[in-house]
N, C-alpha and C positions, 0 to 999 in steps of 0.2 A: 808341874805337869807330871801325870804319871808318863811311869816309862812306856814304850810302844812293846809288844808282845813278842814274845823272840820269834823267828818262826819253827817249825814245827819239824825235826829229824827228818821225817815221814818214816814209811813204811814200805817197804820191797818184796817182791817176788821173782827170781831169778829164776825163769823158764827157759833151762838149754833143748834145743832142737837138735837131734842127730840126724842126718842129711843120707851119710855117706857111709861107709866101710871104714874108708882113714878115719872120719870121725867118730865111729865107735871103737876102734883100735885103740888110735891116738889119743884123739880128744879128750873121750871121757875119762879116762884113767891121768890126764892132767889134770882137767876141771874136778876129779874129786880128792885129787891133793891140796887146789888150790883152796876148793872148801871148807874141806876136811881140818884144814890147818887151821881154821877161822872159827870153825864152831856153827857155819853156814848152811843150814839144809835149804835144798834146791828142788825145782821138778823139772824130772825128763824126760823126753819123749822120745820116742826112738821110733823109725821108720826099718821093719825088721824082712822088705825083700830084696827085690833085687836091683842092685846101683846100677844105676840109668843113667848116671851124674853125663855121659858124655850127649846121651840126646838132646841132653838142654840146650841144645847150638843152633837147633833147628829157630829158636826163640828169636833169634835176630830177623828171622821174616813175621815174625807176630807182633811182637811187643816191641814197643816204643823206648828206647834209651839203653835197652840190652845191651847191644856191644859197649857203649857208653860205662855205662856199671860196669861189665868186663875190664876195660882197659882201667878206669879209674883207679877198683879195688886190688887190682894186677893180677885178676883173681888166678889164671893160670903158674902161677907163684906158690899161690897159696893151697892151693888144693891138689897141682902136682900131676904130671903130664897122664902116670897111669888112671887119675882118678877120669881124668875129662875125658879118657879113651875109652871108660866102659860103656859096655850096651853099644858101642860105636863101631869101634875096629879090634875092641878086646870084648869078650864075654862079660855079661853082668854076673859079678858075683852076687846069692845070697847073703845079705847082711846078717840074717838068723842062723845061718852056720857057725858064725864067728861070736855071736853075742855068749853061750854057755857060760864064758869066764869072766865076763863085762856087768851083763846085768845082775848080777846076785851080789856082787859090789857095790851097786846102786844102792838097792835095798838095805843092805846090810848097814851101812853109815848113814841109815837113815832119812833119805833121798828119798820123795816122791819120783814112782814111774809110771808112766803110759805112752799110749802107743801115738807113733807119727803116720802114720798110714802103712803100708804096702810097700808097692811101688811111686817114691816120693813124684818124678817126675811126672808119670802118666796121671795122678792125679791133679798136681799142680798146675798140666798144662791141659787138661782133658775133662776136666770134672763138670765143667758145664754139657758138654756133648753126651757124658754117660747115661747109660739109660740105669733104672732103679737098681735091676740085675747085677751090673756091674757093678757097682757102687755098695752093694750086699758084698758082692765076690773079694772086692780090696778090703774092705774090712774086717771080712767075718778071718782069709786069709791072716792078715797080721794077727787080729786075735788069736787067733789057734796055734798061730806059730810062739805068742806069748802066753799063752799057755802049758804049752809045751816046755819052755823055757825056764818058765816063773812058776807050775803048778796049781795058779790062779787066773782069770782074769783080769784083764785090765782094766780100772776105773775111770780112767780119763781119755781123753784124746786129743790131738791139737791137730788139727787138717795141715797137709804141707799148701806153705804158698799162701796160707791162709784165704783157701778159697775152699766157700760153704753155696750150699744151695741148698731149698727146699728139702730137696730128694736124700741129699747128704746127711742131713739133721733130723728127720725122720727116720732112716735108717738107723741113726748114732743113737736117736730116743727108744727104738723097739731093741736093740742089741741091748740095752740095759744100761748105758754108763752113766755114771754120776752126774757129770757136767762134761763141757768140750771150750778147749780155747780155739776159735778157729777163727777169729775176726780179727780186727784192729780198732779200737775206742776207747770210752774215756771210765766205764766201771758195769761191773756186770748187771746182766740185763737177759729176755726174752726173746731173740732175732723173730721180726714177723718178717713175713716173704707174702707179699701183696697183702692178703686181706687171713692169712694164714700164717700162725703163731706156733713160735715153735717152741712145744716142751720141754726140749731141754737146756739147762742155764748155762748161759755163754759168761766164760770168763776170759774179757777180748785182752791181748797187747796195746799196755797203753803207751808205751814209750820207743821212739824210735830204734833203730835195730842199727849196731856200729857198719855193719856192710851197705845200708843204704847212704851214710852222710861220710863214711869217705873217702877223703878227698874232693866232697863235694862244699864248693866255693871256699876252698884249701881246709878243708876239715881234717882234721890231727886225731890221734886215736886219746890223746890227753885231752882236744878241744872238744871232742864226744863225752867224756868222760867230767868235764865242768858241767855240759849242759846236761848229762843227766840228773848229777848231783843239784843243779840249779831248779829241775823238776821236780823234785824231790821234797822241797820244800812247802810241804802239801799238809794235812790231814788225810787226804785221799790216797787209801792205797795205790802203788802204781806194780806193775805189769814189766818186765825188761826180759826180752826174747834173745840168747846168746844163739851161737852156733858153736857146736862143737871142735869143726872146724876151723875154726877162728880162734874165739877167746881161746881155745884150749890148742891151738895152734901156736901161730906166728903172734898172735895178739894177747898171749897167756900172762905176760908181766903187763901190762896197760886193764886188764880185766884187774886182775890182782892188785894195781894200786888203785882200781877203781872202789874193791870192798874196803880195802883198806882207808881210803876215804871214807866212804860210808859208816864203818862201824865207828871212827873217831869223830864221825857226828852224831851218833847216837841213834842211826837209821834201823830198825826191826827187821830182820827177816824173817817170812814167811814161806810155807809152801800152798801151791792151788786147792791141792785136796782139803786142807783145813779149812780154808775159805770159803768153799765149796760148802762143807758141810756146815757150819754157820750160818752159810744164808740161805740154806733150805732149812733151816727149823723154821724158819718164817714165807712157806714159798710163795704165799697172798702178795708178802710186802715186795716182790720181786717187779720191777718195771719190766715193761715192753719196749722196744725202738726198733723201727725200719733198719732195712741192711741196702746197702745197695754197691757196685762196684765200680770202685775210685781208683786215682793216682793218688801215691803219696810221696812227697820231695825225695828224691834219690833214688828211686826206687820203680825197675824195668815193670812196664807192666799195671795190671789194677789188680787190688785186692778185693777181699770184703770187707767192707767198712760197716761201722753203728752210724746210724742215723739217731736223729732226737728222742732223748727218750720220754716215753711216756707212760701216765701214771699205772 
């Protein structure tokens, strides 16, 4: 009998999300050592106003499992008493005052950047309620303030919270960027919103994120770290959303034998932008799929999610 076919490296894209202050502080100047050392180029997003990190508390009268998720990931641990006090009982700092020395280091080693929004929170918990107006004013803001920054604009975007709307994606399509990752699913696509299709290509998170699983049903930051590698085992590109915060925090050795797993399997890494630009030379062959907003295991709250795609 022939042999059975081995399976297949796969193919990664390690998308760090900057949240917070400490995370562009701290974070990233870990996460591009950790890379850096690897030979790994990554894409970053960075949310460049002002840290709200402490607002988010209000969440426990909205969303379903928050406190849950709280205590689980010990998150006041990890993110550290001053982070969760801004916007609250301390002033929000500006994160774009602090980036000048962070982000030209992105770039420089080679790291795709783009923007995480604004203001992370207001969007994340508010962006359905926004009228058009506002939703112009968070982004065209971050952008200017990366501009400022960078001397260019930014070609990407990834929504915090990974929440999209209509209103959101049209905005993101007239300001000009290339693509936006701002969903959850299984390979890029067209988000339609009812009977309205949105021009610009979504390259969603296809794999689960270490802060939702855990300690969820005794999830281990090694037992995250199998089952990604176990996904992995695809042809199909896949998607993995860090936090700056985290991987590049408290969970910066557990990240780090996680590439180091990867690359001794033979796994490719990628960045979105190249992606990106590969599958707009063909943008006919690009599918469609519904979005709609879901739970997903571990995780306070509903995102946007891909629906079925179609041809």
């Amino acid at each position: 009998m022939p042999d059975s076919p081995k399976p297949s490296p796969g193919r990664l894209a390690i998308k760090v999300d900057v949240d917070t202050l400490m995370g562009l502080k701290q974070g990233v100047p870990a996460l591009l050592e950790i890379l850096n050392n690897r030979g790994i180029r990554a894409s970053f997003f960075v949310a460049l106003g002002p840290d709200n990190s402490g607002r988010a508390i209000f969440r426990v009268f909205s969303q379903r499992g928050f406190w849950e998720k709280m205590w689980r990931t010990r998150a006041p641990a990890l993110y550290g008493l001053r982070t969760l006090l801004y916007g609250l009982l301390l002033p929000a700092p500006l994160i774009c005052q602090a980036a000048g020395e962070v982000l030209p280091r992105v770039t420089a080693a080679g790291h795709e950047l783009g923007l995480h929004g604004w203001d992370h929170v207001n969007w994340h918990d508010r962006l359905g309620k926004m009228t058009r107006e506002t939703v112009a004013r968070e982004v065209n803001w971050a952008q200017q303030a990366f501009i400022n920054l960078m001397g260019h604009p930014a070609r990407a975007y990834a929504a915090p919270g990974w929440q999209a709307t209509l209103t959101s994606r049209e905005v993101l399509a007239e300001a000009g960027f290339l693509y936006a990752s701002d969903t959850r699913g299984t390979s890029p696509y067209l988000p339609r919103f009812g009977h309205r299709i949105s021009s610009l290509l979504e390259i969603p998170t296809t794999l689960p994120t270490l802060d939702e699983l855990l300690g969820f049903n005794g999830c281990t930051p090694e037992d995250f770290n199998a089952l990604i590698l176990h996904r992995l085992q695809t042809d199909k590109p896949q998607v993995l959303t860090i936090h700056a915060e985290l991987e590049g925090g408290a969970f910066r050795e557990a990240f780090a034998r996680l590439l180091d797993r990867c690359l001794a399997k033979g796994v490719t890494f990628f960045r979105l932008e190249d992606w990106a630009r590969e599958l707009l030379t063909q943008p006919r062959a690009l599918p469609s799929a519904p979005v709609f907003q879901g739970r997903l295991p571990g995780r306070a709250g509903t995102v946007t999610r891909q629906g079925v795609l179609e041809g």
